[in-house]
C-alpha positions as CSV (number, residue, x, y, z in Angstrom):
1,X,27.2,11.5,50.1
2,X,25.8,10.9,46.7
3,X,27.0,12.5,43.4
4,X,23.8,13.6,40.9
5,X,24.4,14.3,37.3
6,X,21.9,14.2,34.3
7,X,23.2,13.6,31.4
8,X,22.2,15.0,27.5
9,X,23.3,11.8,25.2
10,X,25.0,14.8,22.5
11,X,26.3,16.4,25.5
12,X,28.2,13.3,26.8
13,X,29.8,12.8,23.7
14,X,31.9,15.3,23.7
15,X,34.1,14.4,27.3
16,X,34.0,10.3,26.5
17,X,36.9,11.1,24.1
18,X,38.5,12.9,26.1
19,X,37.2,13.5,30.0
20,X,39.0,12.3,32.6
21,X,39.2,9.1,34.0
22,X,37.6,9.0,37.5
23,X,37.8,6.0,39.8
24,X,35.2,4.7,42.0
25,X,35.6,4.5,45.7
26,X,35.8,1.0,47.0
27,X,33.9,0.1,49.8
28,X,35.0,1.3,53.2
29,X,36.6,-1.4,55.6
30,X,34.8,-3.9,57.7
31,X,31.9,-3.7,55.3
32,X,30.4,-6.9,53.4
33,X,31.8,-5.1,49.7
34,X,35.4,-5.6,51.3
35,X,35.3,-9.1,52.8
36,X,33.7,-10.2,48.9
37,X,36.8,-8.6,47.5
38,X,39.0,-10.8,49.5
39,X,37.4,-13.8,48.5
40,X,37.8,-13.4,45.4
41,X,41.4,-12.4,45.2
42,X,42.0,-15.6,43.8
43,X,39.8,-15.5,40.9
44,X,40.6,-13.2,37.4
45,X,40.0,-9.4,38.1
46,X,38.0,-7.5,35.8
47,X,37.6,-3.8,35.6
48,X,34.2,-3.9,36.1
49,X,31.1,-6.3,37.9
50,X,28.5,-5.0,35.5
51,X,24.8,-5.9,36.4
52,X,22.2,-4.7,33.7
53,X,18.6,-4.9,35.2
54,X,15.9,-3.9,32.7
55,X,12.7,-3.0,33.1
56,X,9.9,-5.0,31.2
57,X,6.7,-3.7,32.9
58,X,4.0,-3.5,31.1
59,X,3.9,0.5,30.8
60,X,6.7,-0.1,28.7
61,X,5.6,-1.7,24.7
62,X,6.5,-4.0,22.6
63,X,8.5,-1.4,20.3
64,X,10.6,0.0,23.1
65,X,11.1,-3.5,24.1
66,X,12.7,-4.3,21.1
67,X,14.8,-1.3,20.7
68,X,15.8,-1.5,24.4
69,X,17.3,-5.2,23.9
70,X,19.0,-4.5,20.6
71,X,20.1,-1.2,22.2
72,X,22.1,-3.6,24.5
73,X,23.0,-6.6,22.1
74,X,24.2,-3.8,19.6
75,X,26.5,-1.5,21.9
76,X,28.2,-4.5,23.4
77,X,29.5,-5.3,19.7
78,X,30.1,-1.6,18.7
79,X,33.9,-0.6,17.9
80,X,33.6,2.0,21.2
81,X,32.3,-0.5,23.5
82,X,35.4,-2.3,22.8
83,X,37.7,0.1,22.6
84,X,37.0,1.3,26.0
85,X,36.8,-2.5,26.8
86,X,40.7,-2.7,25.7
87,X,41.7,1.1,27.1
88,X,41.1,-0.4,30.9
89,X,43.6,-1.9,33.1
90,X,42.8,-5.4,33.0
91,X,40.7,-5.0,29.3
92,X,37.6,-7.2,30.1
93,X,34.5,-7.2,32.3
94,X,32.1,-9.2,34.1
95,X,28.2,-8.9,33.0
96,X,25.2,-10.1,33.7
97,X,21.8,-9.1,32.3
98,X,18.6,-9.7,34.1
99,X,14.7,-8.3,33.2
100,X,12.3,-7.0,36.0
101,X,8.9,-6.2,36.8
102,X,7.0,-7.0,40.1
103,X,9.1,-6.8,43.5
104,X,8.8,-11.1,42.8
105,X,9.1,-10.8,39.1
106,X,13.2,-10.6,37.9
107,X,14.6,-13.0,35.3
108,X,17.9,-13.7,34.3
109,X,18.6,-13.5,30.4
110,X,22.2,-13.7,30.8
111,X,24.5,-15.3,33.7
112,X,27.8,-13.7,34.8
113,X,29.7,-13.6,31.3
114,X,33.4,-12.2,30.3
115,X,33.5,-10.1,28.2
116,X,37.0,-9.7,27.1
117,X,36.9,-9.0,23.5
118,X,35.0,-9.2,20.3
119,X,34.4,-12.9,20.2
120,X,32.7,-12.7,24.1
121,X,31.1,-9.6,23.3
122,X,29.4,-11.6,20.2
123,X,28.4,-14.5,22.0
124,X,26.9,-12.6,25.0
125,X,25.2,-9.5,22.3
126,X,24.0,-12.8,20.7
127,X,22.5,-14.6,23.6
128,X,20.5,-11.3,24.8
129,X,18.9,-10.9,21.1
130,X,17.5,-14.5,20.9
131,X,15.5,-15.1,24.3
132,X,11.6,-13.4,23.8
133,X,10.6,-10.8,24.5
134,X,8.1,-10.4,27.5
135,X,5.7,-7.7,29.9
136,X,4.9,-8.4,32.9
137,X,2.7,-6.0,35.7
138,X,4.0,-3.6,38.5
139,X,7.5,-1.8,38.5
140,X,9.2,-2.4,41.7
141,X,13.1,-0.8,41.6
142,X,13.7,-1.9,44.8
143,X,12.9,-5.5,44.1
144,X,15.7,-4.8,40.9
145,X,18.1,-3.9,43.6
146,X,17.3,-6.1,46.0
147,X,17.5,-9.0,43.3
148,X,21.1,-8.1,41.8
149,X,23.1,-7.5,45.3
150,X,23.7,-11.2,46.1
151,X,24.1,-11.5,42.2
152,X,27.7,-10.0,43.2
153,X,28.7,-12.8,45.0
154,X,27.8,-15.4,41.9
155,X,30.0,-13.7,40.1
156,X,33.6,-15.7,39.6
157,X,35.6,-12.4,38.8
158,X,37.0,-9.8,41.3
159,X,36.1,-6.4,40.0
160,X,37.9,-2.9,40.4
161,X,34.0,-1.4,40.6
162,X,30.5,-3.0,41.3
163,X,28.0,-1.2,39.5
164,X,24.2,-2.0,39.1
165,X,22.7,-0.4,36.3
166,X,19.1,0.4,36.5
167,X,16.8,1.3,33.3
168,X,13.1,2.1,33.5
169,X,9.9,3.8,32.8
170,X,8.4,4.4,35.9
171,X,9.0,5.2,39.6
172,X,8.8,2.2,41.9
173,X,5.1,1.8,42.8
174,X,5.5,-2.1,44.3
175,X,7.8,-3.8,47.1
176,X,10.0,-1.9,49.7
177,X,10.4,1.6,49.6
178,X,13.0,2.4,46.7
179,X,15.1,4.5,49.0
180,X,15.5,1.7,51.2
181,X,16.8,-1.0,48.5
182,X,19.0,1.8,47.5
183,X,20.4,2.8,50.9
184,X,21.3,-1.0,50.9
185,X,23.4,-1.6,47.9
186,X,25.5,1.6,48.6
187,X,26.4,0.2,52.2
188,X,28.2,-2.5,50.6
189,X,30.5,-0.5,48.4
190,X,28.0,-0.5,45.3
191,X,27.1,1.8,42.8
192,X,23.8,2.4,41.2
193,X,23.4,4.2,37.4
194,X,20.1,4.9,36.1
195,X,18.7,5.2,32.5
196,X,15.2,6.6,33.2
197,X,12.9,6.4,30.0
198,X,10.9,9.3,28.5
199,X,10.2,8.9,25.3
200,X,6.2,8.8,26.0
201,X,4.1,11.3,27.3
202,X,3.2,10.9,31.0
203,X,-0.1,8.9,31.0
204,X,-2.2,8.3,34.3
205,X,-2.8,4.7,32.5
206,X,0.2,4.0,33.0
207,X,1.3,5.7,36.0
208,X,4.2,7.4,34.5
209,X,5.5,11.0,36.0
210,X,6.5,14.2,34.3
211,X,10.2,14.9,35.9
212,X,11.1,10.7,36.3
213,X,14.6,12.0,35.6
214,X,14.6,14.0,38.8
215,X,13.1,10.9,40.7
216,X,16.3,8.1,39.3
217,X,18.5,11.6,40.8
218,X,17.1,11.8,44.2
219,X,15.8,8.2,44.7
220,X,17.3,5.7,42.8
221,X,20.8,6.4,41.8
222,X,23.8,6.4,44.2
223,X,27.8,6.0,45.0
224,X,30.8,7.9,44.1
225,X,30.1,9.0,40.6
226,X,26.8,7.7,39.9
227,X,24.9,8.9,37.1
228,X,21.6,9.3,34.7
229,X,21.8,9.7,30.9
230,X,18.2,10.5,30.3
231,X,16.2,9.0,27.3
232,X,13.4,11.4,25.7
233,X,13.8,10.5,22.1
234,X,12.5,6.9,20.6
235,X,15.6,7.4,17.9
236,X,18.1,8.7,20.7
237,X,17.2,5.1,22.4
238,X,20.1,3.0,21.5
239,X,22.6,5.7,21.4
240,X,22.1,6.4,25.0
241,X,22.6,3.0,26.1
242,X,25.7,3.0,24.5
243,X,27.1,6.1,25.8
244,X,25.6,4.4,29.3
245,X,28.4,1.3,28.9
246,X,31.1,3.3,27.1
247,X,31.3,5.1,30.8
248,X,30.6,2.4,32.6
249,X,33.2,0.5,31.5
250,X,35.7,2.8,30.8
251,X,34.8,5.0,34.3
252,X,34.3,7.9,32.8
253,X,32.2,10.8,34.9
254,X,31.6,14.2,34.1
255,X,33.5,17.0,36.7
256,X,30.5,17.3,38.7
257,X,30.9,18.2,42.4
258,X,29.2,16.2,45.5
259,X,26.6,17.7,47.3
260,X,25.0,17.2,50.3
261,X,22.4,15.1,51.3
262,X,18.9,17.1,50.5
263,X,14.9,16.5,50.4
264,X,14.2,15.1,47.2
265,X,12.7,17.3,44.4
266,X,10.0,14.4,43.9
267,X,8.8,12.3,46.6
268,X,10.7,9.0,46.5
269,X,7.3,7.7,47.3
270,X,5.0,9.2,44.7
271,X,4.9,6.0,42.3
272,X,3.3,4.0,45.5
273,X,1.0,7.0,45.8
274,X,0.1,6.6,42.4
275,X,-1.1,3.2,42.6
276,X,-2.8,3.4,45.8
277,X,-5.1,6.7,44.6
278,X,-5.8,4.9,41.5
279,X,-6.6,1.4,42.9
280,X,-7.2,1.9,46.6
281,X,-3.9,-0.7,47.9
């Protein structure tokens, strides 16, 4: 069962300070998320394992490249991040940040990192800001997803929640079959956010689709109170990645209730349709 929710950056605003606190379900026994949480019982716990995976195809330019780093570097260092940092039960995460195009093409920019308080979040908002900037071709999601499950098990710290967080411009039009990746991840006690991008116009150059919202609800996100906070204003850019980690680290979710499974509203395969009626493979 998967919980869908799209979320107005103004809108969300409103519950952070004061919604309730919603846990996530751990993974269900037997299953590879549980034996990795015994393994690490002996390491630090952390309220969160926190993968940021970034999209840096080349529909995406150099401006919104920019803003989408600094968006990161900049909420990590804001007085709310840490606040809601502080408010959980064990006050500090465990992050990693990592930039993807191509079901091949995923670099890390930053290794599993504490964060545990101002000076961490400094040093890590610091080492995101100062590696270039770089496009690459093709957007495959499910080579994101497929990438940053093993991540999990790099990480030194135990976490309450393992969350990958997906932001991007596109549907997936290259590597496995996003539903697939997807179906994955959530089998081993994981849950994927999304932060789909609309602050262009859909072009065909650029194989972008009008409702790409809809698409991150019905074939990218997943797990117990997953969610999308939707970008569609260039300004409203770094203030929805922000709101993003404020509820990702704190666990905040909107009252939303699950529903059942149901066909997608957009074909989880349209971006591969895309690219095959415009190039013919």
């Amino acid at each position: 069962m998967r919980w869908y929710v799209s979320i107005g950056v103004v809108l969300v605003a409103g519950w952070l300070a004061g919604g309730d606190r919603v846990g996530f379900a751990a993974p269900g026994p037997g299953n590879q998320g549980t034996r990795q949480v015994v393994e690490k019982d002996a390491n630090p716990t952390v309220d969160v394992e926190l993968i940021l995976a970034v999209d840096v195809s080349y529909s995406m330019d150099m401006d919104e490249l920019a803003i989408q780093r600094e968006g990161y570097a900049q909420a990590i260092v804001s007085k709310e991040f840490l606040q809601a940092l502080k408010a959980g039960p064990n006050g500090k995460i465990a992050v990693t940040y990592f930039e993807w195009a191509a079901s091949s093409d995923q670099k890390i920019i930053i290794p599993w990192r504490l964060i545990d308080g101002p000076e961490t979040a400094d040093a890590v908002a610091a080492e995101i800001m100062k590696t270039p900037i770089r496009r690459a071709s093709r957007t495959s999601i499910s080579g994101a997803i497929n990438f940053a499950v093993p991540l999990f098990d790099e990480d030194p710290y135990r976490g309450l929640r393992r969350v990958i967080d997906i932001s991007g411009d596109g549907p997936n039009n290259n590597g496995a079959p996003v539903t697939t990746a997807r179906d994955a991840a959530l089998e081993k006690g994981i849950v994927i956010n999304g932060l789909p991008i609309m602050v262009k116009e859909p072009s065909y150059s650029t194989m972008d689709i009008d409702n790409l919202d809809q698409y991150y609800e019905d074939c990218v996100i997943g797990g117990p109170g997953s969610f999308v906070v939707t970008i569609k204003e260039r300004d409203k850019f770094k203030e929805a990645i922000r709101t993003k980690l404020l509820m990702e680290v704190a666990g905040h979710t909107p009252k939303v209730v699950p529903v059942a499974e149901k066909e997608p509203r957009v074909s989880c395969m349209i971006g591969e349709k895309i690219w095959q009626d415009r190039w013919g493979r």
